[in-house]
N, C-alpha and C positions, 0 to 999 in steps of 0.2 A: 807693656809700653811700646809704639811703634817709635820704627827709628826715626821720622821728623820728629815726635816729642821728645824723643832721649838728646838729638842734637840742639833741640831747641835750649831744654835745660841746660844742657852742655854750654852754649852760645849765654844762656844767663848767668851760670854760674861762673863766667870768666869775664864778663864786664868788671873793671874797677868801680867802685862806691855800689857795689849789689852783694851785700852779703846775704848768707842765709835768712835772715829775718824779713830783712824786706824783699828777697825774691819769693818766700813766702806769703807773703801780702801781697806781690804783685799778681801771683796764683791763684788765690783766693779771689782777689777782686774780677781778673779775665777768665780764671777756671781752667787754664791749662798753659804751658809755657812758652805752645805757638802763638796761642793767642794775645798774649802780650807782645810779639810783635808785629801782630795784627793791628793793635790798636791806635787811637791816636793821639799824641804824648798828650795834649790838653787833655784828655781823657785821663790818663793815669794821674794830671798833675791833682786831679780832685782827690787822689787818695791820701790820708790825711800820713804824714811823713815823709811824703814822696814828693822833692824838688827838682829842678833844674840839672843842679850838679849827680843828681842820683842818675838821671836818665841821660845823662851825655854821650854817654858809648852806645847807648840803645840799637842805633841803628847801625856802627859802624860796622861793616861786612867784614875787618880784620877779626872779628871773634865768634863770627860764624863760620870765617876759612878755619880756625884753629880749633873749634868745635867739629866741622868735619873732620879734621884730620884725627884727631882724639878719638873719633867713634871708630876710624878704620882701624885706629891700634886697638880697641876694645874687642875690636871685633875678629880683627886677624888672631889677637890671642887669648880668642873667648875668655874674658872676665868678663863677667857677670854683673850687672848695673841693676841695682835697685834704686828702686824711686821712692822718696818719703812716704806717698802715697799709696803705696803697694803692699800687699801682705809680705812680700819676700824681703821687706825694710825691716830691721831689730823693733819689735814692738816698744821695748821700754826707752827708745831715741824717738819714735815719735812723741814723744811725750815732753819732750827738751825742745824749746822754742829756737836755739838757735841751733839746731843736729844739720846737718849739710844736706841738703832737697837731694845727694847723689850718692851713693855712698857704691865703690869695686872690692869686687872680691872676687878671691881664687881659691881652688881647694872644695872641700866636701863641707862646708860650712851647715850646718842644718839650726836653724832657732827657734824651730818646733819644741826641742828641751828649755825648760823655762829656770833651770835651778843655773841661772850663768852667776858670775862672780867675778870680777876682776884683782889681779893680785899686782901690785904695785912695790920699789922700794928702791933704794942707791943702789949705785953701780958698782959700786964697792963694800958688796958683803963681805961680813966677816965669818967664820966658822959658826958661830952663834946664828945669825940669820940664815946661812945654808942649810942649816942642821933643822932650824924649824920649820923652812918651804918645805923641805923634804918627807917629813913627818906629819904636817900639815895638809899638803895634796894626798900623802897615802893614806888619813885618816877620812880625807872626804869622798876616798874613790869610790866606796860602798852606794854613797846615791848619785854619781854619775853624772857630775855637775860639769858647764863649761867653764873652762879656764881662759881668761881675758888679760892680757898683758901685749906689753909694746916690745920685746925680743931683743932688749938693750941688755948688754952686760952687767951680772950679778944679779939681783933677784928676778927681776925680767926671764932671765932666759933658764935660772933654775928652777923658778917654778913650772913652765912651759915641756923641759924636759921630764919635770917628773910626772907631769901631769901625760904625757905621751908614754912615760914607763907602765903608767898604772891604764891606759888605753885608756883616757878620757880623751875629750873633745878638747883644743886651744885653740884660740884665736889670737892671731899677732895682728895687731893693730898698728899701722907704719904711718911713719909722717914724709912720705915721699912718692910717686909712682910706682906703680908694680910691674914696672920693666926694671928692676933692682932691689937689693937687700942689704939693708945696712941695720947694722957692722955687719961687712964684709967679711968678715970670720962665722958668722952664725950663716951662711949661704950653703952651708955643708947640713942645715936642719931643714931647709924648703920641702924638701918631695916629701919625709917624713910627718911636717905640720899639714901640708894639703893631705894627706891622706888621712890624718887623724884631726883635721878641722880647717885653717886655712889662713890669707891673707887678709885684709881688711879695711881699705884706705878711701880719705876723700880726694886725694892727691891724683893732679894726672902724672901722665909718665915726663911732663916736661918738669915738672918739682922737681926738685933736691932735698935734701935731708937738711933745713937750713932750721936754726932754731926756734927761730917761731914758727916753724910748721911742728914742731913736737909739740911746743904749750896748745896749741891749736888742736892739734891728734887727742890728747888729753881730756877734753870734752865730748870723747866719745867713746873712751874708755870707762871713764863714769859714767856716762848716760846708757850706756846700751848693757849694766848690769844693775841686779839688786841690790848687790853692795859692793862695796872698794874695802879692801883688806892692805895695811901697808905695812910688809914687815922689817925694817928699817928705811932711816931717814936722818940727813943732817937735819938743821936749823933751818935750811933752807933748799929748795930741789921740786922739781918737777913731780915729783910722789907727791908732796901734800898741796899741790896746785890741783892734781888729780882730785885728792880727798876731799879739796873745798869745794871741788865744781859738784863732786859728789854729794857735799852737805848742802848747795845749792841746790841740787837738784832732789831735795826729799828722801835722797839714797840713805840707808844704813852705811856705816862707815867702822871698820876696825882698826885698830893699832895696835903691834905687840911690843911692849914693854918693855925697856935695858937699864942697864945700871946709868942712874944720875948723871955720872961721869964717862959714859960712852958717848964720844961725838955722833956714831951711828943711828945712835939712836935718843938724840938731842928733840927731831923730829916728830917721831911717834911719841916720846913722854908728854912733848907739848899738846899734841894733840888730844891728848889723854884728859891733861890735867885742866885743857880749857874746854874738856864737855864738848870739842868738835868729833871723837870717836871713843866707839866701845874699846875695852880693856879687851885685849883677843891672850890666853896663854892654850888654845887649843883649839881645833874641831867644833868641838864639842857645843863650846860654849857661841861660836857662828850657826850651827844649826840647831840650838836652841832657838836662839833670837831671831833668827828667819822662820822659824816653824817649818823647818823642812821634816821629812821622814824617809825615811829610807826603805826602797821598794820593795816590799816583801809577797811573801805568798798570804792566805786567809787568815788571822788567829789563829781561827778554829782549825785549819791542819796545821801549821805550824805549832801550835800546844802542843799535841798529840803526838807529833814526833821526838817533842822535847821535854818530854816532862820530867824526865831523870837530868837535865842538865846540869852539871856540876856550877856550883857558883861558894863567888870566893868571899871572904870574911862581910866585906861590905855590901858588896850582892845583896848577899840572905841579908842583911842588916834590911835595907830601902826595900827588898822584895817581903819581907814580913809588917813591916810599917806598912805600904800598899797594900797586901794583903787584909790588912783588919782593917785598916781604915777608909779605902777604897780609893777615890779620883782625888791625886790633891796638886799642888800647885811645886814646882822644883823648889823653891823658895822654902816651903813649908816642907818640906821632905827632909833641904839638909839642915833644918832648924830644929826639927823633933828628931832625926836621928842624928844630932851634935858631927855633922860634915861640913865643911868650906864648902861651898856653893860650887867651885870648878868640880872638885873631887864628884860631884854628886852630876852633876852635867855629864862629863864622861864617862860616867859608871853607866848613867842611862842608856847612853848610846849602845854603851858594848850589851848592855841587858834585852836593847832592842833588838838587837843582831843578833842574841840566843832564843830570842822568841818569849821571853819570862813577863815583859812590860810593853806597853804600849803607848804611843800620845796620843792626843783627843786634842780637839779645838780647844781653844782658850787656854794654851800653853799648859794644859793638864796634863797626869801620868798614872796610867793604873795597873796592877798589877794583872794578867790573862790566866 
């Protein structure tokens, strides 16, 4: 994108009554973002939602002085501007009608890897929610997924860090400019997260951290992953404002589960029990239902290395079922050989990991 288009965006995207949607339309109909200031308003007015009050600032020159000035800071401190339009834009936010036409970022970001994931939840974890992030990023380090969160205190920032312990990829996603880091306490993680993935904001650097730029940031935490995962939540909270934009947006959605009586997790049970998200108590049971796999070498040598691997009472259980019966469905696996559905999810994983089993499209498993 040359720099009159990036300022021109720039200059649309900070007009009052031009949000995303309709500066989308207005792209669309002129085909690029100079050109709608080329245009001539009776011209735009034929576009069908586009009035009077939408186009008032159109031509005001005070937001194209502050559109210049926002490229020079983009530019003195190389962040990175993708344009919705562009391959270097999060594939799965073009696809969300309202995703911001502009989106900064800093750090070693790459979106090339497609297994992203957002992890969401109060800011006030307990030992219980810590305990699962933690165990959770280390079970999915194996396929190298990115990690997507907003860098708030409690789960925010513990899944983020372990997702850095185990050398994945995170992306913090901020509701402010990237001339700053808030909470101001997590500013001691920046050079760590750019180097291990990055910043991520539609925010210039005159924003502030003001609340409705988080509900706002929210819409693209959900939209720029396959699924939103929230592992605790009140009643009420920013997580499941996440998880709905989520479920708006076609996304898979998890929740992990607490006792009835934990206010923590008031949130996630609701969400549960109203069929807005999967039952998460693992790994395991997220890369089932994504149909992920975990990046191995051939079968065929991996067999070969491993044919003596030792396996444990249940192992051999599902590995001899597969074996005589050939390709069957999870479902059917922990039905014939009398396992809870979780137990047999997990088991697959690690069995994938010894090289013993394999998946196959259509959420199959057979034994190699």
């Amino acid at each position: 994108m040359t720099e009159p288009e990036i300022i021109a965006a720039l200059r649309l995207q900070n007009i009052p009554n031009i949000g995303d949607v309709t500066a989308k339309k207005l792209i669309a109909h002129c085909g690029s973002p100079s050109a709608i200031f080329e245009d001539k308003p009776h011209h735009l007015l034929k576009i069908d939602g586009i009035g009077k009050v939408t186009l008032k600032g159109l031509h005001d020159t005070l937001y194209l002085d502050e559109a210049q000035q926002e490229f020079e800071f983009l530019s003195k401190e190389n962040i990175e501007v993708s344009y919705f339009m562009e391959d270097t834009y999060p594939e799965r936010l073009k696809h969300c009608l309202d995703g911001p036409i502009l989106l900064f970022q800093r750090g070693n970001i790459d979106l090339k890897q497609q297994k992203i994931i957002s992890v969401v939840g109060t800011r006030n974890v307990t030992s219980y929610g810590s305990s699962f992030a933690q165990q959770f990023i280390a079970e999915l380090a194996p396929l190298n997924p990115i990690i997507v969160s907003g860098l708030a205190y409690g789960v925010d920032i513990k899944v983020q860090k372990a997702a850095m312990d185990h050398g994945l990829q995170t992306i913090a996603c901020m509701a402010h400019g990237l001339n700053q880091i808030y909470p101001k306490a997590h500013a001691k993680y920046q050079s760590k997260i750019e180097a291990n993935g990055g910043f991520l904001t539609e925010f210039w650097s005159t924003s502030q951290p003001n609340r409705e730029n988080f509900l706002k940031r929210n819409r693209i935490i959900a939209g720029i992953s396959e699924a939103t995962i929230v592992i605790e939540s009140a009643e009420k909270g920013g997580s499941l404002v996440t998880a709905d934009l989520a479920h708006g947006y076609n996304r898979e959605v998890f929740a992990v589960p607490g006792r009835a009586t934990d206010k923590w997790s008031k949130g996630c049970n609701d969400l549960i029990k109203y069929q807005k998200a999967h039952l998460l108590t693992s790994a395991a049971e997220l890369i089932y239902l994504l149909g992920w796999q975990i990046e191995e070498e051939k079968p065929e040598k991996t067999v070969q290395k491993q044919l003596f691997v030792e396996l444990d009472e249940t192992e051999q259980s599902i590995y001899s079922y597969l074996q005589l019966n050939g390709k069957q469905l999870l479902d059917t696996v922990a039905l014939e050989c009398k396992l809870p559905i979780f137990k047999v999810s997990s088991t697959l994983v690690q069995m994938e990991m010894k090289g013993v089993i394999r998946p196959l499209p259509g959420k199959l498993f057979e034994a190699v």
